[in-house]
ROVOKOL-158197 format. One record per residue (C-alpha): residue in one letter; residue number from 1; y, x, z. Coordinates in Angstrom, 1 decimal, m for minus. Layout:
// residues N
ATOM   residuo   num       py       px       pz
ATOM         A   NUM        Y        X        Z
...
***
This chain:
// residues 205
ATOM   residuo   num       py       px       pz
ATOM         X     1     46.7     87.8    149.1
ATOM         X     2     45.0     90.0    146.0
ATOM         X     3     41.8     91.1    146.7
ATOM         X     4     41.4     95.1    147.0
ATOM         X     5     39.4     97.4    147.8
ATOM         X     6     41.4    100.0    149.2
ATOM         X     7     45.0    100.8    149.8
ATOM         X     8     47.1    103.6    149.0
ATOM         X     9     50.1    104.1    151.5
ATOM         X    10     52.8    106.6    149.5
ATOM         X    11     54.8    108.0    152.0
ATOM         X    12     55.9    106.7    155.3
ATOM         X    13     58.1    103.8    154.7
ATOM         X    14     55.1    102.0    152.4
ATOM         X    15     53.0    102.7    155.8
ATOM         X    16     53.3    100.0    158.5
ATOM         X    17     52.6     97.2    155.7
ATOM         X    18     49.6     98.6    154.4
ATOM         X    19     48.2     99.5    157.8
ATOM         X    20     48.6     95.9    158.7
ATOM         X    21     46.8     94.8    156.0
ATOM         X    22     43.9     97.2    156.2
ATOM         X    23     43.8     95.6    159.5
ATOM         X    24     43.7     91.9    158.5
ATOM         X    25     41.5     92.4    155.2
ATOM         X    26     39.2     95.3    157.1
ATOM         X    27     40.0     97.8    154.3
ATOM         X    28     40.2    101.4    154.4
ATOM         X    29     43.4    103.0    154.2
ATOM         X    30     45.1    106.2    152.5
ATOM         X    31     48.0    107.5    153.7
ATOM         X    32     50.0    110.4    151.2
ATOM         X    33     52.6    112.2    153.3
ATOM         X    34     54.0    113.4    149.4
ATOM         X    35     57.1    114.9    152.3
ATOM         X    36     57.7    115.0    155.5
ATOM         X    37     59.5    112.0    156.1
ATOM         X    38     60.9    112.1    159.7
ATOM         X    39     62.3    115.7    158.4
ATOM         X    40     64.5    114.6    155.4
ATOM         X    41     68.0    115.3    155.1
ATOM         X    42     68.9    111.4    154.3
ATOM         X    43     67.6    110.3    158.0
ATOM         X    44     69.4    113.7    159.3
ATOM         X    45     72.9    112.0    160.2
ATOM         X    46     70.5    108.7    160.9
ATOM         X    47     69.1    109.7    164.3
ATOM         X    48     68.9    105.6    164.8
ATOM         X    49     66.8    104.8    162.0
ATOM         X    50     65.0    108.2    162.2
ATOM         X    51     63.4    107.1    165.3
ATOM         X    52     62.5    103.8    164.1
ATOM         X    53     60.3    105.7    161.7
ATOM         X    54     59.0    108.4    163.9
ATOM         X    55     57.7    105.6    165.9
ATOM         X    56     56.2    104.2    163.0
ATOM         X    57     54.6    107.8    162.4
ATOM         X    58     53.8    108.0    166.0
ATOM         X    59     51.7    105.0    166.7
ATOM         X    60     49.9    105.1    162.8
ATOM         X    61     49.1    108.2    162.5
ATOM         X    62     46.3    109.1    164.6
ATOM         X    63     44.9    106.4    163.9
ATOM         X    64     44.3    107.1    160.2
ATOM         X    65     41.2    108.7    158.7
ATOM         X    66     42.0    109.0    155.5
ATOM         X    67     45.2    111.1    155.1
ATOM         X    68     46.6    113.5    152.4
ATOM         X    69     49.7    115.7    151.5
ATOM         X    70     51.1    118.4    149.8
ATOM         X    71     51.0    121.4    150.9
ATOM         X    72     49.9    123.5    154.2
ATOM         X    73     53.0    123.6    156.2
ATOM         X    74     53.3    119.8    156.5
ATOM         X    75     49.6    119.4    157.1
ATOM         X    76     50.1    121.9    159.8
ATOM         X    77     52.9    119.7    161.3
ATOM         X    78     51.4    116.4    161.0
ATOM         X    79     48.0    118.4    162.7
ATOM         X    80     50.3    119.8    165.6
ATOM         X    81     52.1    116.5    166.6
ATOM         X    82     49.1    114.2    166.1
ATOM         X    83     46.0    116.2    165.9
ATOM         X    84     45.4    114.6    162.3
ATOM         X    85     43.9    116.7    160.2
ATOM         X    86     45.5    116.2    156.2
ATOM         X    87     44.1    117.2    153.2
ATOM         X    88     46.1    118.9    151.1
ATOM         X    89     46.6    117.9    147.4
ATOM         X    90     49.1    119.9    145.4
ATOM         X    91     51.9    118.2    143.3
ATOM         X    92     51.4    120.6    140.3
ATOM         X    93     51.3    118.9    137.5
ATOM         X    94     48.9    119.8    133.9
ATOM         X    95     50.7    122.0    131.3
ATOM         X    96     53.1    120.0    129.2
ATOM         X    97     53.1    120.1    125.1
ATOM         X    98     55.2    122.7    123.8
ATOM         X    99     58.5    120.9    122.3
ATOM         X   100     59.8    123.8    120.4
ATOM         X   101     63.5    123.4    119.4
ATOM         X   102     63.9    125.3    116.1
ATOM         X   103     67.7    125.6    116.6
ATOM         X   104     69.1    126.4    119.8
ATOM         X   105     72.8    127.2    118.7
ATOM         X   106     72.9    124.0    116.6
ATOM         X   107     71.0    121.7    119.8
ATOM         X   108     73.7    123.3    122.0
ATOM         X   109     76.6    122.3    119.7
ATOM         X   110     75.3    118.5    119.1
ATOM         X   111     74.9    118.2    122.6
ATOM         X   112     78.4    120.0    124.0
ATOM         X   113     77.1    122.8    125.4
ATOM         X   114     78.9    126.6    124.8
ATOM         X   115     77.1    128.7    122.4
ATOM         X   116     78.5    132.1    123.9
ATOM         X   117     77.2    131.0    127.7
ATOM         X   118     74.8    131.4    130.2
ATOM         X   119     73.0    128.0    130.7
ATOM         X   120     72.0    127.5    134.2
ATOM         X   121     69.8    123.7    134.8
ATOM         X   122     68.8    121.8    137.8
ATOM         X   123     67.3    118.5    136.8
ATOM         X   124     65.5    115.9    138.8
ATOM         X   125     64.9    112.1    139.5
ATOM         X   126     65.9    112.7    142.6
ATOM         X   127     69.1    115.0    142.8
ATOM         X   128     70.2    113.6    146.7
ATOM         X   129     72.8    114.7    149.5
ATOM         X   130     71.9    117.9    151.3
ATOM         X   131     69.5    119.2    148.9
ATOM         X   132     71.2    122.0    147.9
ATOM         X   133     73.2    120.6    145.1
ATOM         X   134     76.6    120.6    146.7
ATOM         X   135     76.6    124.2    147.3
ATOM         X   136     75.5    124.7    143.6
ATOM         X   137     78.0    123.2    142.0
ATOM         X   138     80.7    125.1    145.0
ATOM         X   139     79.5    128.5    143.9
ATOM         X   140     79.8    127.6    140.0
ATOM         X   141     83.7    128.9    141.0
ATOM         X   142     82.5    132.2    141.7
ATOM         X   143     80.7    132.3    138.3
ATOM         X   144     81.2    133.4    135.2
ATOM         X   145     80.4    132.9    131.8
ATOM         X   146     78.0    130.7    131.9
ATOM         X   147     77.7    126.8    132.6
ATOM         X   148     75.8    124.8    134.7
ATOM         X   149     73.8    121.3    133.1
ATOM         X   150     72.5    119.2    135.4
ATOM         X   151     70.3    116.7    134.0
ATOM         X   152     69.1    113.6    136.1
ATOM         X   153     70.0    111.2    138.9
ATOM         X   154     69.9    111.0    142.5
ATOM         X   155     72.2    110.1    145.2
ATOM         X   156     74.8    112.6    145.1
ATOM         X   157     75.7    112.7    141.7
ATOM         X   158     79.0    110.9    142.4
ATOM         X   159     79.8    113.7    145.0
ATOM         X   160     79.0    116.4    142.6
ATOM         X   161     81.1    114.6    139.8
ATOM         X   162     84.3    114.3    142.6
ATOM         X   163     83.8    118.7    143.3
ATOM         X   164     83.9    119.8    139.9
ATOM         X   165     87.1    117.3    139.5
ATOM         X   166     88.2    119.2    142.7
ATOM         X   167     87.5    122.5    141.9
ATOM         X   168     88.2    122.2    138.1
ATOM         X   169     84.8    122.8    137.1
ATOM         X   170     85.0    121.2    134.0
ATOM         X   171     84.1    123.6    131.6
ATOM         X   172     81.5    124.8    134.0
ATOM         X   173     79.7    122.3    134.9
ATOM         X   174     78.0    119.2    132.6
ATOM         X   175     76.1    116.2    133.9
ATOM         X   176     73.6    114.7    131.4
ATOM         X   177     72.1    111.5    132.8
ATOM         X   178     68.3    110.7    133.5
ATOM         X   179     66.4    110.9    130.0
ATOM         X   180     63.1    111.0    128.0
ATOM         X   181     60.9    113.7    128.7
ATOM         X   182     60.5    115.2    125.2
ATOM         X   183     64.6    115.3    125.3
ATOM         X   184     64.4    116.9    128.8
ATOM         X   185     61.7    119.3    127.8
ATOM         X   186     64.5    120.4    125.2
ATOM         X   187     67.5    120.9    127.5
ATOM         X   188     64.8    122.9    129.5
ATOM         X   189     64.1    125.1    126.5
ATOM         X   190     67.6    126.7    126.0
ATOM         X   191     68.5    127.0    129.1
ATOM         X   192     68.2    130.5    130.7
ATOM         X   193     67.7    130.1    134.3
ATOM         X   194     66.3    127.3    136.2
ATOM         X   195     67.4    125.9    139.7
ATOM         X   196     65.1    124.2    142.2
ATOM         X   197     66.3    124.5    146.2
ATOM         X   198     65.2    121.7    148.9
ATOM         X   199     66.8    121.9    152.6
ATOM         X   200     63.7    119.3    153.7
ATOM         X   201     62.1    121.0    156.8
ATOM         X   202     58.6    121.1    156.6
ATOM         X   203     59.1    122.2    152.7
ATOM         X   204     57.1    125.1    151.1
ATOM         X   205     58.2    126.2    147.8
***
């Protein structure tokens, strides 16, 4: 019932709602494919519920004419199965402020990390199941010298927590939760390698 103008549909399950009211209110639509959502690891054990949404894809999608994600190969997909052709708008986002941190040995120690190690760091909002983060924490056994932070939340967490009990990854392997940005930006700063991986078909990196 609020007036509008136009409707932004993020991602597939926000779709069917807004298509049905662009429908009723005879308002233009946007649809922003930010993944490809019948391609996700989460739905790939899920072939149930996957179809329910690729039928929600299947019989939306062409209709659209206002349509958008983020990068070629999932435009090429979407262009392939429904002839629909996306724009692409890259999820790249302006150059953050510089948050120095004068004292890395002394941040480390406040914040329990080793002094004498490398710092490896995969942070995220969404750190979920299959993503690569299982096999991350696995081949921390094979490492050494150096510890790996991750820094965030997501649905696997729990699982990741349960390995490094498993494997006795303790001293390898902390878990900060989700925080600020100007702390993140920090954690960020000392560490010396960063760690970004996605098993999502469709996914360009």
């Amino acid at each position: 019932f609020t007036k509008a103008d136009l409707l932004f549909a993020n991602d597939l399950d926000t779709l069917l709602p807004n298509y049905l009211v662009s429908k009723l209110k005879n308002i233009p639509i946007v649809f922003d494919s930010h993944e490809y959502y019948t391609g996700v690891p989460e739905l790939e054990n899920r072939p149930f519920i996957k179809n329910i949404w690729k039928s929600v894809e299947r019989f939306i999608v062409p209709r659209l004419a206002y349509t958008i994600t983020v990068n070629e190969s999932i435009a090429n997909l979407f262009y392939d199965e429904y002839k629909n052709k996306f724009a692409i708008v890259r999820n790249i986002p302006l150059q953050p402020p510089v948050i120095k941190v004068t004292d890395i040995d002394l941040f480390k120690k406040e914040n329990n990390i080793p002094a004498d190690k490398f710092v490896i760091i995969l942070q995220g909002n969404g750190i979920n199941v299959h993503r690569g983060a299982e096999e991350l924490v696995a081949a921390m056994e094979q490492v050494q010298n150096a510890v790996l932070i991750i820094a965030g939340n997501g649905d696997v967490i729990e699982l990741l927590m349960q390995m490094v009990s498993g494997f006795k990854l303790h001293d390898k392997v902390i878990f900060k939760p989700r925080m600020q940005y100007d702390m993140l930006m920090q954690y960020t700063q000392i560490a010396d390698l960063g760690i970004f991986f996605d098993h999502a078909f469709g996914t360009q990196m």
